[in-house]
N, C-alpha and C positions, 0 to 999 in steps of 0.2 A: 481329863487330859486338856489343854488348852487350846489342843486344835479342834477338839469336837466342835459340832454346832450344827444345828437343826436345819436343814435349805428349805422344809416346808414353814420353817418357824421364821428363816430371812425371807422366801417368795410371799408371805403372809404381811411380812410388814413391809415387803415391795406394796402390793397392793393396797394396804390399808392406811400408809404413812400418810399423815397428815404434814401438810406445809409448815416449816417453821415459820413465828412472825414475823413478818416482811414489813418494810415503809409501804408500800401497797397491798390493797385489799386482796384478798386468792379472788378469783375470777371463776365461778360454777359453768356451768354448759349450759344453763336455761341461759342465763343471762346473757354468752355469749351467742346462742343464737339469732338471741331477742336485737342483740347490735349488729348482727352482721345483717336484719334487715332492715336498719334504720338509718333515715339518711344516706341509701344508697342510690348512686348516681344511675347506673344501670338498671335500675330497676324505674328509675321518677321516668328514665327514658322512654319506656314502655307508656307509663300514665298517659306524659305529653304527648305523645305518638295518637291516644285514644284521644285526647282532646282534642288533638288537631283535623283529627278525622270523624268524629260530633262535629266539628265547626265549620267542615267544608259539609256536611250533610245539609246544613239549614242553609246554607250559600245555594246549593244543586236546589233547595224548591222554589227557590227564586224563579221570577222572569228577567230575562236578559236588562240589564237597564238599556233606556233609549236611547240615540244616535242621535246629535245634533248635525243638518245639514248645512252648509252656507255655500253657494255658488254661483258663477256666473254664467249665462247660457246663452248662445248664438252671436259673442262678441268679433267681430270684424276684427281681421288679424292683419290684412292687405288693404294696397289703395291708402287715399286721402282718408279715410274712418278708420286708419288700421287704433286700436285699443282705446276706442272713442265710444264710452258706454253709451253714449245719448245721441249717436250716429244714425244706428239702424234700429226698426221701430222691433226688431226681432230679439235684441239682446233687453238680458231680463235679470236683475240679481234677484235673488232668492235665498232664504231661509224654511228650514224645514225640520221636525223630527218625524224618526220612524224608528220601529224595532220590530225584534220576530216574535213571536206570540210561539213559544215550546210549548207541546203539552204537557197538561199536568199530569201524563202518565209518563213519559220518559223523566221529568225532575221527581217524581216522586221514586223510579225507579234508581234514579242516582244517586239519591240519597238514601237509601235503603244500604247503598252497595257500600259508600263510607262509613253507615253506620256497622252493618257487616264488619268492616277493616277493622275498626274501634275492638269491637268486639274482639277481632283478633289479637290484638294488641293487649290487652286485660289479659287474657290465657294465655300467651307467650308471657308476661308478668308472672301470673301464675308456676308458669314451670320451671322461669330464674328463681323465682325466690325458692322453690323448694331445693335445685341443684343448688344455689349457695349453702342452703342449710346443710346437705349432705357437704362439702364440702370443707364446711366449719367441721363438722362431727368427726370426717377423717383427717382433719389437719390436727383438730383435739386428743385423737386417738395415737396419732405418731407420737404426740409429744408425753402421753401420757403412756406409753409402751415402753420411751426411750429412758421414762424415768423409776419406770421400776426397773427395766432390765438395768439401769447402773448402780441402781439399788443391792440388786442379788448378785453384781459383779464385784464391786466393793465388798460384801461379805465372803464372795470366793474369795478374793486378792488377803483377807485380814487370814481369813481360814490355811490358804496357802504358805503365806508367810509364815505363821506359827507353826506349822507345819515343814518349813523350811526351818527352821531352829530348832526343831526336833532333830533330825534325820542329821543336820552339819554335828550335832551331840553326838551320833548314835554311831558316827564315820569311826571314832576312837576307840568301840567297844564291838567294830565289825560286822555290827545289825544293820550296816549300811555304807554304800558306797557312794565316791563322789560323783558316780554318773546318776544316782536318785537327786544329788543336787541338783545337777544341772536340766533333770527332768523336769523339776518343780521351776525353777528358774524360769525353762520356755514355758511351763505351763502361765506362769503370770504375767511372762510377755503380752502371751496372747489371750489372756485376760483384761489384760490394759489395752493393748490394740482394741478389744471389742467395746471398753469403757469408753475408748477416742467414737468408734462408728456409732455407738448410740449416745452420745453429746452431740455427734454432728447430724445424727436423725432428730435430737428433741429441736436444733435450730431450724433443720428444715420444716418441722410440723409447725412453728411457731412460725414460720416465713407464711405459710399458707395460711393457719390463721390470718396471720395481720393484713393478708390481699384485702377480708373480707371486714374486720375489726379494728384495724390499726395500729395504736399504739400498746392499746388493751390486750394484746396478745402478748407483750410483754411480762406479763402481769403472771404469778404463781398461778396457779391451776390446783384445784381439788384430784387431788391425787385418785380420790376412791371413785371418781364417777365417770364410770363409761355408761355406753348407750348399746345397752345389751335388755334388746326386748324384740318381741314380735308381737303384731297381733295374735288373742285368742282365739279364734275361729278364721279358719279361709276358706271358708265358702263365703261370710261375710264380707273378709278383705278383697274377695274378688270381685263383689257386686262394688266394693270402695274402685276397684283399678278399674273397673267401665267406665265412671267418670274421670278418670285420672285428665290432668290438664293437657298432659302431651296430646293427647285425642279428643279433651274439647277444641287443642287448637287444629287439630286437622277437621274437625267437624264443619270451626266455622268455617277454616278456609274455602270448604265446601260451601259455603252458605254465601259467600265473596262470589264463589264461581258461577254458582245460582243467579246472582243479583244481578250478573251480567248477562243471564239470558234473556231477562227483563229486558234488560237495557235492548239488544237487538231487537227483542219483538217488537218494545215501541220504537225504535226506528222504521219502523215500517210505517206508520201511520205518518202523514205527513203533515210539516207543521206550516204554517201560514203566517205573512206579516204586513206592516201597515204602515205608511209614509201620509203626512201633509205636509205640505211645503208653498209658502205665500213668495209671489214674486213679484217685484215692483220694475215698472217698465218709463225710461225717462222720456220727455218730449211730452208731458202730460196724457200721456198714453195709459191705459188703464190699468190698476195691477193684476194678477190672477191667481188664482190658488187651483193647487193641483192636489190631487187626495189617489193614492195609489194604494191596489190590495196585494200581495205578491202569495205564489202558494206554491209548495216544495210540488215535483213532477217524481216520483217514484217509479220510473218506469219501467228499472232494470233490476227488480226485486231479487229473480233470477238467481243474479250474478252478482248481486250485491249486498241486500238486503238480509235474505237468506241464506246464502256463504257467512256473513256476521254470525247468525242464529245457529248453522252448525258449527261454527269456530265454537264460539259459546260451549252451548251442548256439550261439544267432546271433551274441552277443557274442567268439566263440571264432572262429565263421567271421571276422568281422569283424576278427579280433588275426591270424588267417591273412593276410588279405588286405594287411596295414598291413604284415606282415613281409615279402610279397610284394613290393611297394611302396617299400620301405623297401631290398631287394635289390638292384632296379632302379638306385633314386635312389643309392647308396654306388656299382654299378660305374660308372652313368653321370659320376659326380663324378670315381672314378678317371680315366675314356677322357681324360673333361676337362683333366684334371689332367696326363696324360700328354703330351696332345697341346700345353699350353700350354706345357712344357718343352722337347718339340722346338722347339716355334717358337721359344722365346727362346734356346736353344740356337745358335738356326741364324742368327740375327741376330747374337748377339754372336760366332761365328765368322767371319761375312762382315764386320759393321762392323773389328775386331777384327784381322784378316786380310788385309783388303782394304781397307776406305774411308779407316780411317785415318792406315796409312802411304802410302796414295796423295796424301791431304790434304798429310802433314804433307811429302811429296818438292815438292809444288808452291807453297807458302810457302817452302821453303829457295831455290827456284829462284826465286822472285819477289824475296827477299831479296838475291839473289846479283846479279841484273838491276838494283834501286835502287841497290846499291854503285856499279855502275857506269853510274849515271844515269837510269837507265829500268826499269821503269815510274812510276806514279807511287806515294806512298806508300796511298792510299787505297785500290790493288789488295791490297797485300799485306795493307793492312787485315782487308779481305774476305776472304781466304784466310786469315789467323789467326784469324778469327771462325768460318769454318767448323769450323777444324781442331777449336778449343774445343770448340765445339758437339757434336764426333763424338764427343770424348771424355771428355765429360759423358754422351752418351749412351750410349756403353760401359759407363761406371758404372752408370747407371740399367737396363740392358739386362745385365749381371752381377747386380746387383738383381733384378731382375724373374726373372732364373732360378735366383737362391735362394727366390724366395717358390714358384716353382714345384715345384722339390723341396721345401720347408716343407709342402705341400700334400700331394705324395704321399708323406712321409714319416707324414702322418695315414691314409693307407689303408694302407700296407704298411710295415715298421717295417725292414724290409732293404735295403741301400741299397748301390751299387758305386762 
């Protein structure tokens, strides 16, 4: 019959169709990973963030640089001497330096705390690049969903029609009526409407793409490759999602809030500084030098000091507790994560398996039965509606279990 036709034999070469030759290369999924982390702005932003904070570290072990003094002292402002440097034998210019002498435990403690920062900054790196990757995967995925389902709509729509030229024949010999036309008719309306929603799901998946690749997202796509894996073992993948990056960066932010207790404690210790200053007095008068010690008075530790120290502290507990937290919420995502790949797993093995060759045995047999008069056509109708329907949801149901590996590909980076 010329309307037969296999939908496990079109969802088959939905899936497996290779790209016709294009002026452009097909574009695979390793490759486009490998660019969506190259040359990426948001990501170099992170780097320079760590650089910039290494480089105030080695500034923090510094001593303060010195303070050049220059002044004039005890110059007559009133009277016949008023701004008469060589008037009164009291006024004195002068030059001097001084600086404060920090300890080396409060700069070594500040530098610790930028280096800390740095660190932060690497692991927030860490955890963009792996979210772009899942993102590439599901921007690949739409597009590569939108293109088999137009795949298997196309062969409904060719199936249909032929099958509409059947049945407008069969109007003259009363095996069929014009309202079985007009059935088939909306049936490929709305066949067509769905061929418009997935052209305009394969542009959206390519818009996402190109956020992360750019112009290369233009570019054809290997039809056949999705990202349908999980790790083989999770008790292994779990011991992977204890270091996962989202909770090394709450660790070190903890390690930031640490570095600041440091920093209070050595405010307690008080630091000390130093002045010489030479002064030349006019009237042949002798010049003098002055050498000053100065030294911090910490008197109100109390209220001050210690108030810093528990500010600190609690803020530290509180970077514990977020990491804690934060522990939680990455395995609870993984369990998530895991369990929603079995399940779509376990769907597209029974649809897959089971629903849809059993569909597609009872349209051929329905087909087989109109050849020879009976039933009517409007049954088999319904039975190639179903059949469609399974294997669209195949696709979407293959979909759904690469977004799910896309997902645990972002907790554990090993995959079987």
């Amino acid at each position: 019959s010329p309307w037969r036709g296999s939908m496990v034999t079109a969802l088959a070469l939905a899936i497996a169709q290779p790209q016709p030759a294009l002026a452009q290369a097909t574009l695979n999924l390793d490759e486009a990973l490998a660019m969506a982390v190259e040359r990426q702005p948001a990501l170099n932003a992170f780097t320079r963030t760590a650089r910039a904070a290494e480089e105030a570290a080695v500034a923090a072990r510094q001593l303060p640089d010195p303070q050049l003094t220059v002044g004039i002292q005890n110059l007559p402002v009133t009277g016949s001497e008023a701004f008469d440097l060589n008037a009164d034998f009291m006024t004195m210019k002068s030059i001097g330096i001084m600086r404060t002498q920090v300890r080396e435990a409060k700069r070594d403690a500040a530098s610790a705390r930028y280096l800390a920062e740095a660190a932060v900054s690497l692991a927030e790196q860490d955890v963009l690049a792996r979210r772009i990757q899942r993102e590439v995967m599901l921007g690949w995925i739409e597009v590569i969903e939108a293109q088999q389902k137009r795949e298997v709509l196309n062969f409904l729509i060719e199936k249909l029609e032929a099958r509409q030229s059947l049945v407008e024949d069969s109007i003259l010999d009363g095996t069929a009526t014009p309202a079985d036309v007009i059935a088939i008719e909306a049936e490929i309306s709305a066949a067509r409407a769905e061929l418009l929603a997935a052209q305009d799901a394969e542009a959206a998946g390519r818009a996402m793409l190109a956020r992360w690749i750019g112009d290369a997202a233009q570019r054809p796509l290997s039809t056949n490759q999705l990202p349908i894996c999980r790790p083989s073992n999770k008790q292994q993948a779990l011991l992977a999602v204890a270091e996962h990056p989202l909770i090394e960066v709450a660790r070190r932010r903890e390690t930031v809030a640490e570095r600041a207790i440091d920093i209070a404690r050595a405010d307690r210790k008080a630091d000390w500084g130093w002045s010489a200053m030479y002064g030349q007095r006019g009237g042949g008068r002798s010049d003098m030098v002055t050498l000053q010690v100065t030294i911090d008075l910490p008197l109100n530790k109390a209220r001050l000091q210690n108030r810093r120290i528990a500010e600190a502290s609690e803020l530290a507990a509180a970077a514990r507790d977020r990491a804690e937290d934060t522990r939680r919420e990455v395995v609870s995502d993984f369990e998530q994560a895991w369990a929603q790949w079995s399940a779509a797993n376990a769907r597209l093995t029974t649809t897959l398996g089971d629903t849809l060759p059993a569909l597609e045995a009872v349209e051929r047999a329905l087909e087989a039965r109109v050849a020879g008069g009976q039933p009517a056509l409007t049954d088999v109708q319904a039975a190639s509606e179903r059949t469609t329907r399974t294997a669209l949801e195949v696709i979407e149901q293959r979909a759904a279990l690469a977004r799910a590996s896309a997902d645990l590909s972002f907790y554990v980076e090993e995959c079987a």
